[in-house]
C-alpha positions as semicolon CSV with decimal commas, in nm:
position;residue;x (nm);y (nm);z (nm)
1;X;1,467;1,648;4,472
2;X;1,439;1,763;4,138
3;X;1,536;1,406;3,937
4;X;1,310;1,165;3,936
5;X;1,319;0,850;3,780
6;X;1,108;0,754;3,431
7;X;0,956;0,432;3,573
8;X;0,773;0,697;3,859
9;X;0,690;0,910;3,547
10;X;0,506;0,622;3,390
11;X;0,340;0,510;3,686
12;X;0,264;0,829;3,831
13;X;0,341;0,736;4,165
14;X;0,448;1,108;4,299
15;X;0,811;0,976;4,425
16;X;1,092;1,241;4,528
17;X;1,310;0,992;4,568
18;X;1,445;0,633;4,564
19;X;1,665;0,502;4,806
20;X;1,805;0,134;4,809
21;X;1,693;-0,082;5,112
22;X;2,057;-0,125;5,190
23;X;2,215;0,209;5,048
24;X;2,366;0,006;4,757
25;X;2,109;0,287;4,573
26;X;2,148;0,602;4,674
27;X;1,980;0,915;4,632
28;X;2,046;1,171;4,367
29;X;2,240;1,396;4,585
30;X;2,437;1,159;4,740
31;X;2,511;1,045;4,392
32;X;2,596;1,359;4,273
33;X;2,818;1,431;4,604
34;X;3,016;1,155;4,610
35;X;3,123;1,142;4,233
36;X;3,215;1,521;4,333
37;X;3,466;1,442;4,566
38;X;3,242;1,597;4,859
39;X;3,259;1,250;5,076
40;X;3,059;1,463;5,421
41;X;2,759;1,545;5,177
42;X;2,722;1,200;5,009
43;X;2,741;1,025;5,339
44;X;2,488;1,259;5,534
45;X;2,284;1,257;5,200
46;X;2,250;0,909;5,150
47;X;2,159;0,816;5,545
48;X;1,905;1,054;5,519
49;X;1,564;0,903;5,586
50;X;1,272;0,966;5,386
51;X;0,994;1,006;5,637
52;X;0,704;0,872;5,522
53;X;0,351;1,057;5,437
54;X;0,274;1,323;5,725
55;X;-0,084;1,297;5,829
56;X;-0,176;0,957;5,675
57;X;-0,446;0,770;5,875
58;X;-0,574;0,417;5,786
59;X;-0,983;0,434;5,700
60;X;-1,191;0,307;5,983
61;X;-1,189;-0,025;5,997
62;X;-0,899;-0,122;5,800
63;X;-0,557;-0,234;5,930
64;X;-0,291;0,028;5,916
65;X;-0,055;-0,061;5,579
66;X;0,286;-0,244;5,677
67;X;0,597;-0,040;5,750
68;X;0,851;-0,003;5,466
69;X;1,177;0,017;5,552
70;X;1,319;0,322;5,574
71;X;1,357;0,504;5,234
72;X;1,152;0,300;5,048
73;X;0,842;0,413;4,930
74;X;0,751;0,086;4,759
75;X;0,859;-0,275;4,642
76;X;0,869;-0,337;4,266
77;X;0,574;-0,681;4,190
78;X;0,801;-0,978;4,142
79;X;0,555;-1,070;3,859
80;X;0,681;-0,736;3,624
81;X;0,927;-0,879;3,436
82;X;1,331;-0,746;3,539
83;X;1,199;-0,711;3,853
84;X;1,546;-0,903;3,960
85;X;1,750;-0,708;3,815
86;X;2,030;-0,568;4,006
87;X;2,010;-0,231;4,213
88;X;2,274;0,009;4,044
89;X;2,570;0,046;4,296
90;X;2,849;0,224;4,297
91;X;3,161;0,083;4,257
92;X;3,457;0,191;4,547
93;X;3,559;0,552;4,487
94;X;3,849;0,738;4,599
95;X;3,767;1,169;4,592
96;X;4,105;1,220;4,528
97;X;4,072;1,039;4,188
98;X;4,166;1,255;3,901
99;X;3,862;1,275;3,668
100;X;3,980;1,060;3,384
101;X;3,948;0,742;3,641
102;X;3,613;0,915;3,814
103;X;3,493;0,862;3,393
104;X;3,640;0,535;3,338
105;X;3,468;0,395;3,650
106;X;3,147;0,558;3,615
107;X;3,104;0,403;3,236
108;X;3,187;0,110;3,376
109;X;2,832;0,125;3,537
110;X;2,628;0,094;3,208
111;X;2,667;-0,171;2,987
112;X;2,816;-0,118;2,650
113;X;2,553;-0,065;2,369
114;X;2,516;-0,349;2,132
115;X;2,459;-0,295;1,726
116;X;2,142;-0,303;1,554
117;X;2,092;-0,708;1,485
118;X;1,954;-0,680;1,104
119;X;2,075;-0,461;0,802
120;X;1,924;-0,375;0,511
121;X;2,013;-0,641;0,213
122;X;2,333;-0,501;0,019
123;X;2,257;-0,333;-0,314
124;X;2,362;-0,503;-0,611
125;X;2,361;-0,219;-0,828
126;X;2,464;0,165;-0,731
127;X;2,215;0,223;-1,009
128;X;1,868;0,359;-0,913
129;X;1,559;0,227;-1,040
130;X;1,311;0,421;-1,152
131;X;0,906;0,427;-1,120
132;X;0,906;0,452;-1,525
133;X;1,094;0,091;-1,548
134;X;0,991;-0,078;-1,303
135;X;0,653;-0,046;-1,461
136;X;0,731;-0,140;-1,774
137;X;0,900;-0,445;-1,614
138;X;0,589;-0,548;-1,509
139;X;0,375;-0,538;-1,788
140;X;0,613;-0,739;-1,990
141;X;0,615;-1,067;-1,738
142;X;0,243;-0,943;-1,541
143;X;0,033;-1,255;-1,630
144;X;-0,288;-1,026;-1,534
145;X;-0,206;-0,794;-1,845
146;X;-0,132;-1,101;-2,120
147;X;-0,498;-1,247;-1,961
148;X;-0,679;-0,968;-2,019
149;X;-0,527;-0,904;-2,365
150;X;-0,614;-1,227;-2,421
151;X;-0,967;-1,157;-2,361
152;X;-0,978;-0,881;-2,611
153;X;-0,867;-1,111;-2,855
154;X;-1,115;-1,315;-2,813
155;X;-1,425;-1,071;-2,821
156;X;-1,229;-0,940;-3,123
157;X;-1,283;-1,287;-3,281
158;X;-1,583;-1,324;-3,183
159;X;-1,733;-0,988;-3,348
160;X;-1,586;-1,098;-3,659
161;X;-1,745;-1,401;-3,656
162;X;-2,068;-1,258;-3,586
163;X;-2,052;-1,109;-3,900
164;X;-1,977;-1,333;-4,079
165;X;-2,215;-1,446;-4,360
166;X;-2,355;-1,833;-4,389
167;X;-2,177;-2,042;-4,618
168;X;-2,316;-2,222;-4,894
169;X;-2,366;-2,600;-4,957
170;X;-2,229;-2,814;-5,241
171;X;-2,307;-3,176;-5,303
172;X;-2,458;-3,443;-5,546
173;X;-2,815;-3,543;-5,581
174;X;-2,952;-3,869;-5,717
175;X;-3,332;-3,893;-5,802
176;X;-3,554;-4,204;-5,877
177;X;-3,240;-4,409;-5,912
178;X;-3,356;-4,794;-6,040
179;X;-3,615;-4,688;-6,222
180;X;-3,711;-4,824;-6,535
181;X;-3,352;-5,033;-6,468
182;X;-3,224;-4,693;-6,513
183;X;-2,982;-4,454;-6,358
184;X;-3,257;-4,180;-6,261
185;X;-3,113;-3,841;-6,233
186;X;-2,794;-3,754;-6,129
187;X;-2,617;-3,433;-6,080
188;X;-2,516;-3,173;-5,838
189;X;-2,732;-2,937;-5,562
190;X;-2,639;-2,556;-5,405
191;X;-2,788;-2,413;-5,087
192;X;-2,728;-2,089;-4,943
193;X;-2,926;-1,905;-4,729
194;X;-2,970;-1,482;-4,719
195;X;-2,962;-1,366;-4,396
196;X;-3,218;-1,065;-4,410
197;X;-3,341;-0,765;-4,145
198;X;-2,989;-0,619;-4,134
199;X;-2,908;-0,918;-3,856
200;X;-2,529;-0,978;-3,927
201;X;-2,488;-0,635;-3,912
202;X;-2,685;-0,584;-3,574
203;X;-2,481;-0,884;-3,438
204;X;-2,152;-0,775;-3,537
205;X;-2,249;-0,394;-3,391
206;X;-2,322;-0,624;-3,068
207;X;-2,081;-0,783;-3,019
208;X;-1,818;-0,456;-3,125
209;X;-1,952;-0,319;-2,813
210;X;-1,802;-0,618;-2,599
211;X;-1,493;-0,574;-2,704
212;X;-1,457;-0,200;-2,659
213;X;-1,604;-0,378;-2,278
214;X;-1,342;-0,608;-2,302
215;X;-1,042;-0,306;-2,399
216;X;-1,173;-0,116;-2,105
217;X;-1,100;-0,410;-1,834
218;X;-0,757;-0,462;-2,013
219;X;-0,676;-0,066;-1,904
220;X;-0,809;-0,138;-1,625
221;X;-0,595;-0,400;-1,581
222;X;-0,291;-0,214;-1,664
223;X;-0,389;0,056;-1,414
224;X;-0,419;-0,155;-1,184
225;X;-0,070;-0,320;-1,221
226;X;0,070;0,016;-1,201
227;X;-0,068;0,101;-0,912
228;X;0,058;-0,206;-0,743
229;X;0,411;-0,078;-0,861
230;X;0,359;0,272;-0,787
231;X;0,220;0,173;-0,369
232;X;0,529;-0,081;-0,345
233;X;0,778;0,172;-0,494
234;X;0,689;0,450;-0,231
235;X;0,658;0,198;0,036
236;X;0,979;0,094;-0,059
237;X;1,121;0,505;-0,029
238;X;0,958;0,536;0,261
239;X;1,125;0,249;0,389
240;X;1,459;0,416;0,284
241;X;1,371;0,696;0,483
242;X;1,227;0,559;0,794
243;X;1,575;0,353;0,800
244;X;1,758;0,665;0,754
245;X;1,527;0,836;1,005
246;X;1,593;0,538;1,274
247;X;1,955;0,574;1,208
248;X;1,976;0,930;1,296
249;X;1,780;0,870;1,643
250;X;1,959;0,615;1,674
251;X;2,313;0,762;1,688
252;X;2,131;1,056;1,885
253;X;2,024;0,826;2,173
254;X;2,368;0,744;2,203
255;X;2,528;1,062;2,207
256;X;2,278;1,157;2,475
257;X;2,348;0,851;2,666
258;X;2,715;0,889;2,677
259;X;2,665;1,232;2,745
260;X;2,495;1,149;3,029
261;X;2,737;0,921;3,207
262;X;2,988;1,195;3,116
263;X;2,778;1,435;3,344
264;X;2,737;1,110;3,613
265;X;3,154;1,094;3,588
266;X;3,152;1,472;3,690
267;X;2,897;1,451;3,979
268;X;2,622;1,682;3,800
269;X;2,382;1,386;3,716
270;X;2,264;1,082;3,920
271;X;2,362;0,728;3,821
272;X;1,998;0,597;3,684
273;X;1,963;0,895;3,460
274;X;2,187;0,733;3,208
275;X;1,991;0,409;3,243
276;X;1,697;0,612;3,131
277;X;1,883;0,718;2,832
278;X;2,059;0,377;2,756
279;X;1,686;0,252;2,773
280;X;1,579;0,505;2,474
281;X;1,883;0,378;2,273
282;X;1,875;0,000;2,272
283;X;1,482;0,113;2,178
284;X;1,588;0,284;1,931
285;X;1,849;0,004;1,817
286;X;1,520;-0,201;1,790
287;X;1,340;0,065;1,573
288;X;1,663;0,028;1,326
289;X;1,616;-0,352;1,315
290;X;1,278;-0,307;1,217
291;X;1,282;-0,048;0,947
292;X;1,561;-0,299;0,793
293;X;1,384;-0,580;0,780
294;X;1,074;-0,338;0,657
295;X;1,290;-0,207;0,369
296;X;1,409;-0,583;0,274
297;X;1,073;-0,717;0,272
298;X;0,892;-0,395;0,068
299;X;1,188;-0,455;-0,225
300;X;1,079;-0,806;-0,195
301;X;0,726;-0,702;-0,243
302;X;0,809;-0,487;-0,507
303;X;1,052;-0,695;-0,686
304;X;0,748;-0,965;-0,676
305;X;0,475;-0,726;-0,813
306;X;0,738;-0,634;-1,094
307;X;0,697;-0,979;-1,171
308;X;1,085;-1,091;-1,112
309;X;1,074;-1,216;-0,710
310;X;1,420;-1,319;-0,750
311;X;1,562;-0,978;-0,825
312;X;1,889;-0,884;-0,659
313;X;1,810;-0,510;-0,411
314;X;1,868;-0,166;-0,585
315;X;1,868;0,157;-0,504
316;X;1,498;0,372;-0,560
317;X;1,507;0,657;-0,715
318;X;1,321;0,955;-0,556
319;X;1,251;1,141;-0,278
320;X;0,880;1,121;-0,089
321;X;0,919;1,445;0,118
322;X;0,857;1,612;-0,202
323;X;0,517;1,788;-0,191
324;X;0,245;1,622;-0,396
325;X;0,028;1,811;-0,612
326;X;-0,307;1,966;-0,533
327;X;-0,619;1,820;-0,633
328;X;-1,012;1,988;-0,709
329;X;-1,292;1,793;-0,609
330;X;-1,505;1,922;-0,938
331;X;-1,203;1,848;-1,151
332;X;-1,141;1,520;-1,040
333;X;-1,531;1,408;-1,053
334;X;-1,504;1,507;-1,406
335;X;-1,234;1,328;-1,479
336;X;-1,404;1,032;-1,355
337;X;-1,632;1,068;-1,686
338;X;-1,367;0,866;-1,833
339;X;-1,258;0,600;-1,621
340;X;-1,238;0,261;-1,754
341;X;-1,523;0,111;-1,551
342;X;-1,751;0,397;-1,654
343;X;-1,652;0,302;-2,000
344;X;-1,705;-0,089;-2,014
345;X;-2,042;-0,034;-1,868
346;X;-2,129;0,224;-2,105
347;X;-2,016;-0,068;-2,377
348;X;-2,226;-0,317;-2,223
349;X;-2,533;-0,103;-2,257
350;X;-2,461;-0,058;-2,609
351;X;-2,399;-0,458;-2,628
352;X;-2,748;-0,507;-2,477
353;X;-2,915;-0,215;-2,691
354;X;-2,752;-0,356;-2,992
355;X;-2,896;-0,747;-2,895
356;X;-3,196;-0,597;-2,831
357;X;-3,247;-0,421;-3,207
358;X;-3,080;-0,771;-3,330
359;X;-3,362;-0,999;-3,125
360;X;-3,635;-0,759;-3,248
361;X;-3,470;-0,846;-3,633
362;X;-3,441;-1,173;-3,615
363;X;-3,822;-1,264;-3,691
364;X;-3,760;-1,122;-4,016
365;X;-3,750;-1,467;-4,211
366;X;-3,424;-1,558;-4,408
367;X;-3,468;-1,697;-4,753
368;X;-3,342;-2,043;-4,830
369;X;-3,224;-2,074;-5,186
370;X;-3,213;-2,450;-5,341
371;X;-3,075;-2,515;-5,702
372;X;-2,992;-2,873;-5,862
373;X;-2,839;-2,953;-6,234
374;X;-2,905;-3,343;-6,285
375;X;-2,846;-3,522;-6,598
376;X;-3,173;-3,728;-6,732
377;X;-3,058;-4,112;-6,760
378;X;-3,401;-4,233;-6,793
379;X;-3,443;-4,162;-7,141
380;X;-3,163;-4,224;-7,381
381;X;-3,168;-3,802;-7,494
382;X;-2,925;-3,713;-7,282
383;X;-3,117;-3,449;-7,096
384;X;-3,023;-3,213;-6,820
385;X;-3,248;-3,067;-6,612
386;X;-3,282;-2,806;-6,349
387;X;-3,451;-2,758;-6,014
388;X;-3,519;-2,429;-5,779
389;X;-3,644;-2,404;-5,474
390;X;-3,689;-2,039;-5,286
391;X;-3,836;-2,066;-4,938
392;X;-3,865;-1,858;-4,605
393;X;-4,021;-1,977;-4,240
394;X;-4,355;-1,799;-4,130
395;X;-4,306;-1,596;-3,826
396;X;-4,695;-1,690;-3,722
397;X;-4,589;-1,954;-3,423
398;X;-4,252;-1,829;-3,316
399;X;-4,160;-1,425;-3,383
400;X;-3,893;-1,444;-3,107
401;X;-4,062;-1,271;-2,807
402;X;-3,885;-1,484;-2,542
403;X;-3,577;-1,371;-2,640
404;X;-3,699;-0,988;-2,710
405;X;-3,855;-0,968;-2,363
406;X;-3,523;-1,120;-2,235
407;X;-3,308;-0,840;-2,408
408;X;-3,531;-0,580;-2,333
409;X;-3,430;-0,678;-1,938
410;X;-3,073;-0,682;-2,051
411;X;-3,074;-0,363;-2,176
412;X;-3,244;-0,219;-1,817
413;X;-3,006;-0,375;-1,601
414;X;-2,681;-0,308;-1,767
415;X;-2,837;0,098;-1,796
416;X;-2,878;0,068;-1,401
417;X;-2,493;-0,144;-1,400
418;X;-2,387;0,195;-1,546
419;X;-2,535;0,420;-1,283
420;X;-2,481;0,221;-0,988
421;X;-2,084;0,236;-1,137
422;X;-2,134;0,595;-1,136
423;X;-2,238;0,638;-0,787
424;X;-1,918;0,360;-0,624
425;X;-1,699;0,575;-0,865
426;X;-1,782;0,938;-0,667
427;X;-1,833;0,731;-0,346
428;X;-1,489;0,611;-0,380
429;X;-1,404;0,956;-0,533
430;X;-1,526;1,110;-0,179
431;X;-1,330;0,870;0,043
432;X;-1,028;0,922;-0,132
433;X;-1,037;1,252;-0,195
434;X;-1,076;1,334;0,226
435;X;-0,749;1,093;0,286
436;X;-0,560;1,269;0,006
437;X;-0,607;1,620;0,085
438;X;-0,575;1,550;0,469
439;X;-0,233;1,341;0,439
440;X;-0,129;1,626;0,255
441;X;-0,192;1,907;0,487
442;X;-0,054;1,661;0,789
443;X;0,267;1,594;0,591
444;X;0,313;1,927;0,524
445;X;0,268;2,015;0,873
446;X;0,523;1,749;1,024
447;X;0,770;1,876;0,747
448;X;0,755;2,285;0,799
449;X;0,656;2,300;1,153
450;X;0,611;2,000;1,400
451;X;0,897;1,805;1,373
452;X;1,173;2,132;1,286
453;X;0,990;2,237;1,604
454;X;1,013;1,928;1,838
455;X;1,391;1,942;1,749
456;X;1,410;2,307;1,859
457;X;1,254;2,169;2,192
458;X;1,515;1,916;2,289
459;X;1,832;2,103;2,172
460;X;1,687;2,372;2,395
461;X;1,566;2,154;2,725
462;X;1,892;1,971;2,686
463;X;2,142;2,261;2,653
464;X;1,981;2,403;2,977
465;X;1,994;2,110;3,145
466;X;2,333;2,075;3,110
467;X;2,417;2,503;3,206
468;X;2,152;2,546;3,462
469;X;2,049;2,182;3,613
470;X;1,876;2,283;3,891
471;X;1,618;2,442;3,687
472;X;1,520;2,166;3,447
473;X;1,392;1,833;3,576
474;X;1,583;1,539;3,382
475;X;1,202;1,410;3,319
476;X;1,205;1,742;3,078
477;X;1,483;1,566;2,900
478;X;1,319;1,234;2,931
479;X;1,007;1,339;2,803
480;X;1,134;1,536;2,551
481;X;1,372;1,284;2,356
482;X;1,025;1,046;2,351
483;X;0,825;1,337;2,230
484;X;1,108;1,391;1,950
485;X;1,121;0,987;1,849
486;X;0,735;0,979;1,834
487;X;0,735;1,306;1,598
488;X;0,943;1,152;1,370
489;X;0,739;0,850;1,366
490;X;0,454;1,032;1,328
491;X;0,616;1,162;1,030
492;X;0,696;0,859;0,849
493;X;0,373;0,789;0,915
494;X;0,184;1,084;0,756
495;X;0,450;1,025;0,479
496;X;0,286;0,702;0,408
497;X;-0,079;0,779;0,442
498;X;0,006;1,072;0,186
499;X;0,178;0,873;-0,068
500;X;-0,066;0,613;-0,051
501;X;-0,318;0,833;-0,059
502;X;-0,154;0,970;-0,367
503;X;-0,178;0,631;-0,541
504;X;-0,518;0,539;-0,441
505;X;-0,631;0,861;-0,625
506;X;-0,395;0,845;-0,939
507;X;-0,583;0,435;-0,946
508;X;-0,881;0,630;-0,934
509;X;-0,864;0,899;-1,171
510;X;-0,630;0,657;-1,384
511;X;-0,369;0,894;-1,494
512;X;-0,035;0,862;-1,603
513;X;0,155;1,207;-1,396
514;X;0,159;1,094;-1,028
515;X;0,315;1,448;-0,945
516;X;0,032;1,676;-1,143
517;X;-0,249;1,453;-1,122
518;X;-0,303;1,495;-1,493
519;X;-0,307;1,278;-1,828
520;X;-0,571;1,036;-1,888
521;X;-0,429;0,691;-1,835
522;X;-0,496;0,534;-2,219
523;X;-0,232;0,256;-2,109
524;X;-0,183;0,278;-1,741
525;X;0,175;0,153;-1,737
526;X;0,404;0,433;-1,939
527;X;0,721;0,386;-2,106
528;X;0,952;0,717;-2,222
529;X;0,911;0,850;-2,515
530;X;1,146;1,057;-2,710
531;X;1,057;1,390;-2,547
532;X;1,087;1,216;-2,234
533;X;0,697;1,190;-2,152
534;X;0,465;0,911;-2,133
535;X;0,427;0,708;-2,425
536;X;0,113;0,483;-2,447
537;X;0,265;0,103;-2,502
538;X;0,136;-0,131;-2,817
539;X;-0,120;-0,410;-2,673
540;X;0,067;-0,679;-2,574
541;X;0,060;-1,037;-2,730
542;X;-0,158;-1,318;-2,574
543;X;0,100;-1,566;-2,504
């Protein structure tokens, strides 16, 4: 027999043939005779016995296996689930039927096929979105962004007031008051005190250094924002296209399957072949559910990383089977030179050198200046006088070495921060670079040869099953139509390790040109300028 069924395929069993207990299932070329017409072959055909194994002994010892009945080569486990299902039968034929009626009562064998149950949400706007608004979409309501502006601010405040010179004191002064039954002296003091050893200066240089810290976690913010965008804006293509993809399977299982009760009708194809078929489709029904409720939930995702969860579906603009750009290892690493975390701990080892030269200052004592004008009311001259004062503490006790020492630690650590950041960056660098270069090559691979290829396949096995039957097995077909559904889902699935592959390195190398890997990212989130590139955006207000 040369069709076998795809439940033997999958178990392997090694069946010719299945024949029903009580010839309500026949064999294939009973099946095949009696939708034919030829009434002699399908009888003789399907009361044909299947002998069983020649030459099969029981081992010693053991009790010889039970006798099937005759045809059947074994009994589907009550436990497998549609194990009750119905043998397929066929219904009362007359040969003489013309072969309209042979068709209408051979698709009444097979159930009709249902529609997918979920769609994609409907599109409120015919208008695409782009990449470019989307992201600016998201720095204007991302909460991240205004927090780490915020920051900024603050270090910027805080330099400033670490600059910021002591202010001096005003007030009144009253000496030897009662004396005499007099008024004693009365009059105004002024206190200031110069800051010396260049500290304000050192302080201010300091704390300058956190906030260029401080700006280089805000871009990093921003980068990172955008490359939440940028992943759920190709997941949310590649959703498009999977959905598209599932679609066209979809309406190919079908054709195949109607097909295939067409060749049932006309006696060249047995009746399970089209339950094979019919099996395929209602899978691939399934796979169009899915990547419908995949594309709703990754424009939820994005419309929630965009900051605006509530916003109605719309169209994405692009296209992810274009080829992404080619990357150099030594190019890349460089680039890495000037990545944001690279740069705040570069800051933060100028911050500690600068404490350190401001701790190693600060010994050098400050003067404290002391002045008083006081009007004499002891005497009845009328006299003012006038007292100074000019003093300074002795660094003999305390010349700051605690805090030295400390700073001097400070300063070692954050220089060891900066090379340990080094090393995660190429580590990471590595990783990503092996993903990105490899997703490429796959992708490219499904897209020129593999899946072009696998279609080539089936529109050749299938057009030759249909001409010369005899030659192909229908598990050729079988087979084949799986191989083709699990291309394309290999596909989608090289599609998105590439793209987010792509993103993972553009987060990396923070740039702003996803498709030439190029630009350093000063603000990670773009808008359009008025040549159309990528215009860095204003800081954004702390609000």
């Amino acid at each position: 027999m040369r069709r076998v069924l795809a439940l033997l395929l999958a178990c392997s069993t090694g069946c010719q043939s299945i024949h029903d207990l009580n010839s309500s299932v026949v064999s294939e070329p009973a099946a095949r005779a009696y939708f034919s017409g030829d009434e002699t072959v399908a009888v003789s055909a399907a009361e044909t016995p299947v002998s069983s194994a020649a030459g099969a002994q029981p081992a010693v010892g053991q009790d010889p296996p039970p006798l099937q009945p005759p045809g059947r080569r074994f009994a589907i486990p009550e436990e497998l689930p549609g194990a009750s299902a119905a043998p397929i039968a066929l219904p009362p034929l007359d040969p003489s039927l013309p072969m309209e009626q042979r068709k209408t009562l051979a698709e009444s064998l097979f159930p009709e096929l249902t529609p997918a149950a979920a769609q994609e949400s409907s599109v409120e706007s015919e208008t695409p979105v782009t990449l470019a608004e989307l992201q600016k979409l998201a720095e204007e309501q991302s909460p991240v962004v205004r927090q780490a502006a915020a920051v900024v601010q603050s270090a910027r405040g805080r330099a400033v007031q670490a600059g910021l010179k002591p202010n001096p004191t005003l007030g009144y002064e009253g000496d030897t008051i009662g004396t005499a039954d007099t008024a004693g002296y009365n009059g105004v003091f002024f206190t200031q005190e110069i800051v010396r050893g260049n500290k304000l200066s050192l302080a201010q240089a300091a704390a300058m250094q956190e906030v260029r810290a401080a700006e280089a976690d805000l871009k990093k913010a921003r980068i990172s924002l955008a490359s939440d965008i940028r992943r759920n804006y190709y997941k949310v293509l590649i959703s498009q296209e999977q959905l598209r993809f599932s679609r066209a399977i979809s309406r190919l299982s079908d054709e195949v399957y109607k097909a295939q009760i067409d060749l049932v009708a006309g006696g060249e194809a047995a009746p399970y072949e089209p339950l094979q078929l019919r099996v395929f489709a209602v899978q691939a029904r399934n796979n169009v559910t899915a990547s419908a409720n995949s594309l709703n939930a990754s424009w939820r995702q994005l419309a929630a990383a965009a900051g605006t969860p509530m916003m109605g579906r719309r169209l994405v603009a692009g296209n992810v089977e274009n080829s992404t750009a080619a990357v150099n290892y030594e190019q890349a690493a460089a680039m890495l030179q000037n990545h944001s975390d690279i740069a705040a701990a570069q800051a933060r080892v100028n911050a500690a050198a600068g404490n350190l030269r401001l701790q190693e200052a600060i010994p050098t004592p400050n003067l404290n200046l002391y002045g008083a004008l006081q009007h004499d009311d002891t005497t009845p001259l009328s006299n003012i006088s006038a007292n100074i004062q000019v003093s300074a503490p002795i660094p003999v006790l305390n010349r700051n070495q605690g805090n030295i020492a400390s700073a001097h630690a400070d300063l070692i650590r954050t220089r060891q921060e900066l090379v340990q950041t080094t090393n995660n960056l190429l580590s990471q660098l590595a990783d990503n670079f092996s993903r990105y270069e490899t997703s490429r090559v796959v992708s490219t691979s499904y897209r020129t040869d593999i899946v072009p290829d696998q279609v080539r396949v089936y529109r050749g096995i299938y057009d030759r099953f249909l001409v010369d039957g005899q030659s192909v097995d229908f598990a050729q077909v079988v087979v084949s139509q799986q191989t083709l559904a699990q291309v394309v889902d290999g596909y989608v699935l090289s599609l998105t390790n590439e793209w987010t592959a792509l993103v993972d390195m553009a987060q990396l190398l923070q740039v702003t040109d996803l498709q030439t890997m190029d630009g350093a990212a000063v603000s990670a989130v773009p808008a359009s300028g008025p040549n159309g590139n990528a215009a860095a955006l204003p800081l954004p207000d702390a609000r």
